[in-house]
N, C-alpha and C positions, 0 to 999 in steps of 0.2 A: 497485744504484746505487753508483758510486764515489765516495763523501764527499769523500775524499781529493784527488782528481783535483780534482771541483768547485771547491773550497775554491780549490787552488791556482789555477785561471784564473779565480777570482775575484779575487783575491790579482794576480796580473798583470794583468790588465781595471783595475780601481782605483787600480793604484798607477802604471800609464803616462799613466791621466787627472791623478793628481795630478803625476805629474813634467813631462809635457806643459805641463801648464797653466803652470808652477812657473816652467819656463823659458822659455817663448814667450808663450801666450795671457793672461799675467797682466800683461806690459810691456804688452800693445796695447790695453788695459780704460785707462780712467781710473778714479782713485780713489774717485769716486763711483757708477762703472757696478756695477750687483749680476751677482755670478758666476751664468752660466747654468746650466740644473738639472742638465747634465751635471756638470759640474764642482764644485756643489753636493756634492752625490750621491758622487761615485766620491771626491772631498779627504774625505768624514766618514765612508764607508763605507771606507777604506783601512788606516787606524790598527786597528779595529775589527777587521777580518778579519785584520789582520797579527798582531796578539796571539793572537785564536784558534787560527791558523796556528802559532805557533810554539809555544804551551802545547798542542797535540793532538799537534802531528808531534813534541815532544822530551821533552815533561816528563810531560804524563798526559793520559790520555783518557778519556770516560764509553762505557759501554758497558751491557745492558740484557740480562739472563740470561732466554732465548728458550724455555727447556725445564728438565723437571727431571732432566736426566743427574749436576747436583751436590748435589742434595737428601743429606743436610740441612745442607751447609754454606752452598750457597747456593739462594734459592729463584726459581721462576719468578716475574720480573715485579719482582724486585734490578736498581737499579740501582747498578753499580760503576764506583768508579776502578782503571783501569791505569796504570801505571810504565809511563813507555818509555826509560827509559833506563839501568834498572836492569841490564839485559842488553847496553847497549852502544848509543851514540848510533847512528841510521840517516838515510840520505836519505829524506826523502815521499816519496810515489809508490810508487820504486823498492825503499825496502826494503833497500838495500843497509848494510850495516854499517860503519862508518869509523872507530868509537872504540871497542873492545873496554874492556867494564869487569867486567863479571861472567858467568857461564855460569850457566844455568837449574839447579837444586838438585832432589834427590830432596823430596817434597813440596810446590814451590812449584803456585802454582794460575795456568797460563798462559795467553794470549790467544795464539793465533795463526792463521793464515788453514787455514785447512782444503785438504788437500792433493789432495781431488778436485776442489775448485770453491776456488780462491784467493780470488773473491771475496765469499767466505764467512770471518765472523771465526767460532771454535770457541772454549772454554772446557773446559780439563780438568784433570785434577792432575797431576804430572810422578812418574811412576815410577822410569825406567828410563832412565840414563844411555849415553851415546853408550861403546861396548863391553860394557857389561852383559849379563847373560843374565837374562832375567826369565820365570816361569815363573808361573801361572795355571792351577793343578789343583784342581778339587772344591772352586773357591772360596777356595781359599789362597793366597796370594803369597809368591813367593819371588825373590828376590832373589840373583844369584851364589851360588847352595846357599844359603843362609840365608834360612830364613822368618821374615818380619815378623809378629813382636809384633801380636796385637788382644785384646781383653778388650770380654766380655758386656756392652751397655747396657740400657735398657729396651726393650721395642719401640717402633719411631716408626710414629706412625699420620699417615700420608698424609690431610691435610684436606680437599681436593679431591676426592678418589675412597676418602674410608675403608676404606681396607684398612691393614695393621700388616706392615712389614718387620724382620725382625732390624736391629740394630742393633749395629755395635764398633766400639771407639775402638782408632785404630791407628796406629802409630809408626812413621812411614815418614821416616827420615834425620833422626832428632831433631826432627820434625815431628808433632804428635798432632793428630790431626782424628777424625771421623767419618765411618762408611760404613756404606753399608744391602746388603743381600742377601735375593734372596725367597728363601724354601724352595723353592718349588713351581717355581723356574724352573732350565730343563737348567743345568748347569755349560757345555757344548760351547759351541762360537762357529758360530752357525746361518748366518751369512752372510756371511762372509769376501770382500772382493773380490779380487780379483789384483791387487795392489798392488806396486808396487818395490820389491823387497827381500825377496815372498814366500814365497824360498828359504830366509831366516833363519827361519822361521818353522815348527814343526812343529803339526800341530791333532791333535788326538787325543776319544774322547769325553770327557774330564774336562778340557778345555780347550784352552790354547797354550801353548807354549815358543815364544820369540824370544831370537833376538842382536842388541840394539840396534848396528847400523851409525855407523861415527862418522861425526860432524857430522849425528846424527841424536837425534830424543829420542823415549820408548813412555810415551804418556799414559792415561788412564782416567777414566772418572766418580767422583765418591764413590758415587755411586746405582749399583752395579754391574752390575745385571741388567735395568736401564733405562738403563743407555748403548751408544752406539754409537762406537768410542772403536778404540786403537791396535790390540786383538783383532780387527777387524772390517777395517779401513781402513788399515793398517799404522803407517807411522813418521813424525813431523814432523820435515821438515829443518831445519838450525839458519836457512837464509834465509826462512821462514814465521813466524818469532817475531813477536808483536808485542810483548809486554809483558807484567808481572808484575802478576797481579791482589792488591789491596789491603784494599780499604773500600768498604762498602754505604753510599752516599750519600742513598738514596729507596728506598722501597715505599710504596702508595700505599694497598695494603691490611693492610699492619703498620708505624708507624710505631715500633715498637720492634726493628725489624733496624736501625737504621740505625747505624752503627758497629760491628754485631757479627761485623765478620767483619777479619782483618788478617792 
């Protein structure tokens, strides 16, 4: 379902009944006649959708984390705020970009449409910069020949399905989060599609090497070996972006995430 879409012909449906009415069918009423329910209806439902309308498509939007590919930064069943404008003002709908303000950063945590099914939004963390070489061997990240900094946490035990993944905290662009790794899962990338740009990409058993393509970005889970992320499906173009994810606004079965993530 296209929210977006919606919204907006709702957004036009509303606002023709009140400008309609505004300029024509309101002179031919007497003062005392009561406005009929169309007109009712689309004059108090217009204002209403037009704030929605313009606080989703520019300033920020909620959105509702589907899986656990970001455990344990972010958990199934979070619901978050996105920045949409942090990366640069766009048109609804279209997505198009018009105001350049900022370019997505190595650890930010991004929303964007997923590049095999667009009308799919995706949640991942931002590794790998538009010319980058980002490599992904036996579990280790590396970045333009230098491997990123992590250091031992406890183990995290998975509440849902108890089992206990390694756990390190790791410094990706002056950014420190967490990330989980099973032992027991291959390093290699088992399912790779033929994606645009495949040729950047080399797979080997101990993982990928890619050359992030410009105007392009190499994202990943924090849950590493439960996602299915730029390894798999290749690169996110920079016109897929929606927005920098922020703040856990609701869980419904922990109400103490709520602000803990930024």
């Amino acid at each position: 379902m296209n929210f977006p879409l919606i919204l907006f012909v709702l957004l036009v449906v509303t606002g023709i009944v009140w400008l309609v009415d505004l300029l024509w069918f309101k002179k031919q009423r007497g003062k005392s006649d009561k406005d009929p329910w169309w007109v009712e209806y689309g004059a108090s439902f217009f204002p209403v959708i037009l704030v929605v309308f313009v606080l989703r498509s520019f300033i920020v939007e909620p959105f509702r984390i589907p899986s656990d590919s970001m455990v344990p930064t972010l958990l199934n069943g979070d619901f978050i705020l996105v920045n949409k404008y942090t990366y640069g003002v766009r048109l609804p709908i279209i997505n198009k970009k018009v105001l350049a303000i900022n370019e997505p950063q190595r650890g930010d945590v991004m929303v964007f449409r997923f590049p095999e099914d667009p009308s799919q939004d995706y949640i991942k963390r931002v590794i790998g910069l538009p010319g980058d070489t980002v490599a992904y061997q036996d579990k280790r990240l590396t970045i333009n020949g230098k491997e990123i900094p992590v250091e031992a946490r406890d183990d995290y035990l998975h509440p849902e399905r108890l089992y206990y993944s390694a756990q390190f905290e790791e410094n990706l662009g002056g950014v420190t989060h967490r990330m989980l790794n099973d032992r027991d899962a291959p390093a290699y990338v088992p399912d790779a599609s033929r994606f645009p740009g495949r040729d950047k990409c080399k797979y080997n058993t101990a993982g990928v090497i890619c050359q992030v393509p410009e105007g392009h970005y190499f994202v990943m889970g924090d849950n590493r070996d439960n996602s299915r992320d730029s390894r798999a499906w290749g690169f996110v173009p920079e016109e897929n972006i929606v927005g920098k994810a922020f703040f856990i606004w609701l869980n419904f079965s922990d109400w103490s995430r709520v602000g803990s993530f930024k």
